[in-house]
N, C-alpha and C positions, 0 to 999 in steps of 0.2 A: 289247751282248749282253744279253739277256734272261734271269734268270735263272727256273728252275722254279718253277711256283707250289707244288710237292709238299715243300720244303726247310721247314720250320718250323725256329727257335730255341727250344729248350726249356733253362730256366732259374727259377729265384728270382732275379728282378727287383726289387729293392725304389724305389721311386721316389725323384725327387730333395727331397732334406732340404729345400730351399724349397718344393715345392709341398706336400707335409706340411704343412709349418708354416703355406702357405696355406689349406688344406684343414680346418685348425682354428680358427685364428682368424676364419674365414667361418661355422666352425658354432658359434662362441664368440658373433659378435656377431648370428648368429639367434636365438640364442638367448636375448640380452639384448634383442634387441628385441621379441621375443616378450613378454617379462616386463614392458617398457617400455609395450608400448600393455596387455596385461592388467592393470598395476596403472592406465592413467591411466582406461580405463573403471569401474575399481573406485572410484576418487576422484571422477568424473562423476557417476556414479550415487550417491554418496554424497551429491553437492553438491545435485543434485538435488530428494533427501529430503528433505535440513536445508531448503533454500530452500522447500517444501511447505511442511512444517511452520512454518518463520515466517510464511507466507503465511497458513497456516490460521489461527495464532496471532494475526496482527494483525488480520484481520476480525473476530475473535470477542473482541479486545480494539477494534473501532471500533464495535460493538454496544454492548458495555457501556458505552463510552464515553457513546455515545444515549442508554441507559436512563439511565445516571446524571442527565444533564442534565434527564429527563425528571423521575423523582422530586425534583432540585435544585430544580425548576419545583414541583412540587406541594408541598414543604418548605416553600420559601420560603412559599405563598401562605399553609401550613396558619398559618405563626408569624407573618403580618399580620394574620390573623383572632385566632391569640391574644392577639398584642400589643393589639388594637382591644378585644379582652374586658375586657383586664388593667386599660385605660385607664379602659372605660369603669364598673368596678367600683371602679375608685380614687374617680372623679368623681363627686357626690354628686346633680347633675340630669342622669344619664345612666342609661340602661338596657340590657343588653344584650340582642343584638338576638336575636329567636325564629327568626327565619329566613334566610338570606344568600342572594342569589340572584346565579348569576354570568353576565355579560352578556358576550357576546363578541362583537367587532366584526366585521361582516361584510368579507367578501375586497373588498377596491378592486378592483374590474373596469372604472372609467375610470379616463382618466390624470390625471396631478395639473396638469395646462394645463385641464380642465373642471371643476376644484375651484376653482380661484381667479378671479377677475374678470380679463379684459384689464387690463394696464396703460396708461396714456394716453401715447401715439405725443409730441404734438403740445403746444404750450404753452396751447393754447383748449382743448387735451382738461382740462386741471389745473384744478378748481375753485380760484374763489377762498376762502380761508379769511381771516374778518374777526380782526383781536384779535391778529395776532400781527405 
C-alpha cells in the first residue's frame, strides 16, 4: 500500500552526531587548505623576488667585476711607465722619455698553420746541417 503524499512529519530533527562531526572536519580541513596553498603562493612570490634581486645583483657585480680588470689593465701599465721613469732617472746615460707611444697589435685574422713554415714530411725534406 501506498501511502498519501499529503502526510508530512513535522519535528526538530537534529542529525546524526557523525555526520556533524563530519561536516566539520570537512569545513575544518577547507579550511586549512585554503590557508595551505595561500601561504605557499605568499612564499613563491617571495622566492621569487629574492631570486630577482640576486639576479640583478650579480650582473651589476660581473660589470664591475669588468671594469675593475679594465682599470687593473690601465694601473698596471700606468706603474710600468713609472717604474721605466724611476729607472731611467736613477741611471745616469739615460733620459726620460718625452713621449710614449702605445702600439697595439693587430687582430690575427689568419690561422697560426699560415704563420709558421711547413714542417718537413720526409728525411730529404731535413737539410743537412754540417758541425754537429
Amino acid at each position: 500500500m501506498r501511502q498519501p503524499d499529503h502526510i508530512v512529519i513535522q519535528g526538530d530533527f537534529l542529525p546524526p552526531e557523525h555526520e556533524r562531526l563530519l561536516k566539520t572536519s570537512m569545513r575544518l580541513f577547507a579550511m586549512l587548505l585554503v590557508v595551505a596553498i595561500t601561504g605557499a603562493l605568499i612564499v613563491y612570490g617571495l622566492r621569487v623576488h629574492y631570486e630577482t634581486d640576486i639576479n640583478r645583483l650579480a650582473h651589476s657585480t660581473r660589470e664591475l667585476n669588468e671594469q675593475n680588470k679594465e682599470f687593473q689593465v690601465k694601473l698596471n701599465q700606468l706603474k710600468s711607465f713609472k717604474n721605466v721613469e724611476s729607472a731611467a732617472a736613477h741611471a745616469p746615460n739615460l733620459k726620460v722619455p718625452g713621449l710614449v707611444i702605445t702600439v697595439h697589435s693587430p687582430k690575427q685574422t689568419t690561422s697560426s698553420a699560415s704563420l709558421f713554415p711547413p714542417q718537413p714530411q720526409t728525411p730529404q725534406d731535413f737539410p743537412h746541417v754540417y758541425g754537429y
